[in-house]
Legacy VTK file of the C-alpha trace (Angstrom):
# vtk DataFile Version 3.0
C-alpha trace
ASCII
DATASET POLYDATA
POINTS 222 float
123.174 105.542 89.417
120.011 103.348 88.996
116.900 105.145 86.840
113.122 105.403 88.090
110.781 104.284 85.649
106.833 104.930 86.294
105.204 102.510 84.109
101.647 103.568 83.715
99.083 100.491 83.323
95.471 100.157 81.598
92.711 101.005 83.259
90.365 98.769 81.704
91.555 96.947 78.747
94.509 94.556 78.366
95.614 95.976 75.455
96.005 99.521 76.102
98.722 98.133 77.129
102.366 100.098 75.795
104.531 97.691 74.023
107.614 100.029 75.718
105.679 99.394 79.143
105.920 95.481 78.478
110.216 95.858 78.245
110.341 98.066 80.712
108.954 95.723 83.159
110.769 92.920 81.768
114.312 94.466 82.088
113.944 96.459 85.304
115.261 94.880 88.481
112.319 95.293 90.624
108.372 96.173 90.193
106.681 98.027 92.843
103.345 97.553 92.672
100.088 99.082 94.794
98.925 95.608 94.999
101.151 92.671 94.084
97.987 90.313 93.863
96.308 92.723 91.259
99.170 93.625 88.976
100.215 90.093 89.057
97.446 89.461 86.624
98.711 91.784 84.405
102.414 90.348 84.554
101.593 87.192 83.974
98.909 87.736 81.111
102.130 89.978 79.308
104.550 87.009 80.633
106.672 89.686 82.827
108.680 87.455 85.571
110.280 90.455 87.166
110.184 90.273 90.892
107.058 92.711 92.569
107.131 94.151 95.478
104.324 95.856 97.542
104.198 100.025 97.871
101.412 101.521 98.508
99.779 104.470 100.948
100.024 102.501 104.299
103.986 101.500 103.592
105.400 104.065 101.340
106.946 106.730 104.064
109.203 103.737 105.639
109.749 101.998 102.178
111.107 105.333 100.122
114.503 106.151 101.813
115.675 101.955 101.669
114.255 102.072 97.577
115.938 105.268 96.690
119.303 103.910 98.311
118.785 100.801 95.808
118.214 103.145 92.802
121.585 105.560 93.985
123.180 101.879 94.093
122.371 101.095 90.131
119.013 99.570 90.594
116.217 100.073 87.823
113.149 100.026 89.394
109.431 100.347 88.318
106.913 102.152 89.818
103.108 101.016 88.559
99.693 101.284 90.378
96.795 99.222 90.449
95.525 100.961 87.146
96.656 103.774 85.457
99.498 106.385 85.546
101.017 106.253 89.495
101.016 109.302 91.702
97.599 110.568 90.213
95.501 109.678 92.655
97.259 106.659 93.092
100.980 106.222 95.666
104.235 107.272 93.682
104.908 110.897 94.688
106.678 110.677 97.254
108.904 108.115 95.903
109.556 110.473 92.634
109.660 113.403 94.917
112.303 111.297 97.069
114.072 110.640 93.594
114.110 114.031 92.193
115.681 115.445 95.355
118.554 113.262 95.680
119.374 113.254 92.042
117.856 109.525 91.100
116.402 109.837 87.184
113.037 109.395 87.169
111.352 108.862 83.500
107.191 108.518 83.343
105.973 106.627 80.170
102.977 107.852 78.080
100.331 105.594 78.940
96.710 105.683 80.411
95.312 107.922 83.120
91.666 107.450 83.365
90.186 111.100 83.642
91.824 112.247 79.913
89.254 109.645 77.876
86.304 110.798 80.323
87.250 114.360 79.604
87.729 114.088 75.399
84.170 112.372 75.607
82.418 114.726 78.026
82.562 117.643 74.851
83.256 119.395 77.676
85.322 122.615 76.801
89.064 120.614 77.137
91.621 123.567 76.040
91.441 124.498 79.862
90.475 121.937 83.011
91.218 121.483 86.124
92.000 118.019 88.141
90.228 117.930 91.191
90.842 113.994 92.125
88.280 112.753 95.019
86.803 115.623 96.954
87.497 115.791 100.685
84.958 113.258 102.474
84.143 115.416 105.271
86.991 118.057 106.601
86.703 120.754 103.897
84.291 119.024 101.679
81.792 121.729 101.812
84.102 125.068 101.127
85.817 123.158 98.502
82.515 122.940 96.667
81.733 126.659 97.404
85.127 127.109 96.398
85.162 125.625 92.978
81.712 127.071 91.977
83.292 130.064 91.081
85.877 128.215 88.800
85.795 128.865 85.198
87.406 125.656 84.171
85.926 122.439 83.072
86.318 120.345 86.449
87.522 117.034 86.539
86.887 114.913 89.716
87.600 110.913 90.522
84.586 108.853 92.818
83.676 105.433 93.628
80.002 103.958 92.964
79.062 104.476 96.729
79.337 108.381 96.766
78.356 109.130 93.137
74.789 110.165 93.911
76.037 112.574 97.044
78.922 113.948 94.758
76.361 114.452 91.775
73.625 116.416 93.907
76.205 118.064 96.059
77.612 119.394 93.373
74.187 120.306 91.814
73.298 121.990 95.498
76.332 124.613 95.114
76.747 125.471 90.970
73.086 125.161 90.073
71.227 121.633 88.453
71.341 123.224 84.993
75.210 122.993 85.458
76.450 120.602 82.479
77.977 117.648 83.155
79.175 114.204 82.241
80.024 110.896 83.925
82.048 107.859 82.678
82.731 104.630 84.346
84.033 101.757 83.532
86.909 102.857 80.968
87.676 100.890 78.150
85.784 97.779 80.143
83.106 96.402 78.417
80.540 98.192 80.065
82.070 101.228 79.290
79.451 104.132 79.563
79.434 107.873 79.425
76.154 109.687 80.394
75.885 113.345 79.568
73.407 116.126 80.949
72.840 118.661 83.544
73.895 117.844 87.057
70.003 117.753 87.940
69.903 115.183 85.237
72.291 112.847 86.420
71.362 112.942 89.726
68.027 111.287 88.384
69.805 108.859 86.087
72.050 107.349 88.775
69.193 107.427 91.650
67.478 105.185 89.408
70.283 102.957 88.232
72.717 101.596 90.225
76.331 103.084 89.968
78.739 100.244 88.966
82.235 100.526 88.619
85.111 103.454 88.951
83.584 106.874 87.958
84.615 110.394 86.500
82.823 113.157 86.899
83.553 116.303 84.662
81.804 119.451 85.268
81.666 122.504 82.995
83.407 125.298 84.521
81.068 128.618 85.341
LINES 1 223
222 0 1 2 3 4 5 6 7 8 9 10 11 12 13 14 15 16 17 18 19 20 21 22 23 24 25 26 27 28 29 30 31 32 33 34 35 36 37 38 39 40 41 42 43 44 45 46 47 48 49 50 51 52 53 54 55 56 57 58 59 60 61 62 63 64 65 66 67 68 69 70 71 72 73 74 75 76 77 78 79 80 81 82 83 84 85 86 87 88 89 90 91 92 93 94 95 96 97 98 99 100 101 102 103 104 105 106 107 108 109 110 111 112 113 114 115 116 117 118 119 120 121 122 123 124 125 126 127 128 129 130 131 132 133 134 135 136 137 138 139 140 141 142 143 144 145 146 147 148 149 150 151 152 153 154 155 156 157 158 159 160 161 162 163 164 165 166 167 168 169 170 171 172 173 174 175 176 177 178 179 180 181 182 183 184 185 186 187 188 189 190 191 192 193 194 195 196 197 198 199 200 201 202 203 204 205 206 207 208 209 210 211 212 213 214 215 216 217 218 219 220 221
C-alpha cells in the first residue's frame, strides 16, 4: 500500500518553505499539482525533478478513482495546491476523502494556510473562530450573511481584490459598520499589509485604494 502525502506550499514567500516538504517532494513518485505551470516554479527554485501532474476542480472527479488505484498499488503520491495547505479552499478533498475510505494513508504536513497569519494579526479574539472560506456569490449569499450575524465567533472569510469592497460593505449592511474588523493581503509577499478598523472603516479605506492581491477578511464575532 502506497501513502498520501499533502504537502502544503507558501503562500507568499519562498522560504516558508518546510525543509520535510522539500524531501517529500523529492522522494514521492508523483506530484499532483492545481497548476503544473505555477508549482513548477516552486520545484525548480527547490531543485525537485519529481514528475507533476495536473488535479484540480475541473478534473478531479474522473482523476481520483485511477490515482487512488496507483496509491493501493504502492505509489507515494503528493498532493500540493497552487499556494498553501490543499483541500482548504483549494482541490484535495475528495482525493483524501477517496483515500480515507478505501484504506490509502493519507499524512498532511504542518505548513502554511493563509487565513492563520491574517487571524494572529487581526487581535481578533483567536481562542474561538470560525472558517467561512469565500461566501456564496449569489445562491445563498444573502441568508448566509443574515445567518452569520448572529455568530459569536471571530469570522474568518477568503476573497479576491474584485469583490473586496462588496464583501466589506455587505458585511457592514447586515452586523452593523461599527463591527471590528481586519483585512490582510498579500501574505508574507512584500507588500504584505494588514489594515484594521470597523467594517465602515474599511469600506472607506479600500474604496479609495485599490485592492491588490489575495485577501482575508476576519470579522469579530457578535
Amino acid at each position: 500500500m502506497g501513502k498520501l502525502f499533502v504537502v502544503p506550499t507558501p503562500v507568499g514567500n519562498l522560504e516558508d518553505m518546510t525543509l520535510r516538504a522539500i524531501r517529500i517532494l523529492k522522494e514521492c513518485d508523483l506530484i499532483l499539482a492545481e497548476d503544473t505551470r505555477t508549482s513548477g516554479v516552486l520545484l525548480k527554485h527547490f531543485g525537485i525533478q519529481t514528475r507533476a501532474q495536473s488535479h484540480h476542480k475541473f478534473n478531479e472527479h474522473r482523476t481520483v478513482a485511477p490515482l487512488v488505484e496507483q496509491l493501493k498499488g504502492g505509489k507515494k503520491i503528493a498532493l500540493i495546491s497552487d499556494a498553501g495547505t490543499p483541500a482548504i479552499s483549494d482541490p484535495g478533498f475528495l482525493l483524501i476523502r477517496s483515500c480515507v475510505q478505501d484504506g490509502v494513508e493519507v499524512e498532511c504536513l504542518p505548513g502554511a494556510t493563509a487565513f492563520v497569519p491574517a487571524l494572529v494579526e487581526s487581535g481578533l479574539p483567536a481562542d474561538r473562530f470560525c472558517f467561512e472560506g469565500f461566501l456564496p456569490q449569489k445562491k445563498g449569499r444573502q441568508t448566509k450573511l443574515q445567518q452569520l450575524a448572529e455568530e459569536e465567533r471571530t469570522m474568518i472569510f477568503y476573497e479576491s481584490p474584485y469583490r473586496v469592497v462588496k464583501t466589506l460593505s455587505q458585511l457592514a449592511e447586515n452586523m452593523g459598520n461599527d463591527r471590528a474588523a481586519s483585512v490582510s493581503r498579500e501574505i508574507s509577499k512584500v507588500y504584505a499589509e494588514t489594515v484594521r478598523g470597523t467594517l465602515g472603516e474599511l469600506v472607506i479605506h479600500f474604496t479609495g485604494n485599490e485592492p491588490r492581491g489575495e485577501f482575508v477578511i476576519v470579522v469579530s464575532g457578535k
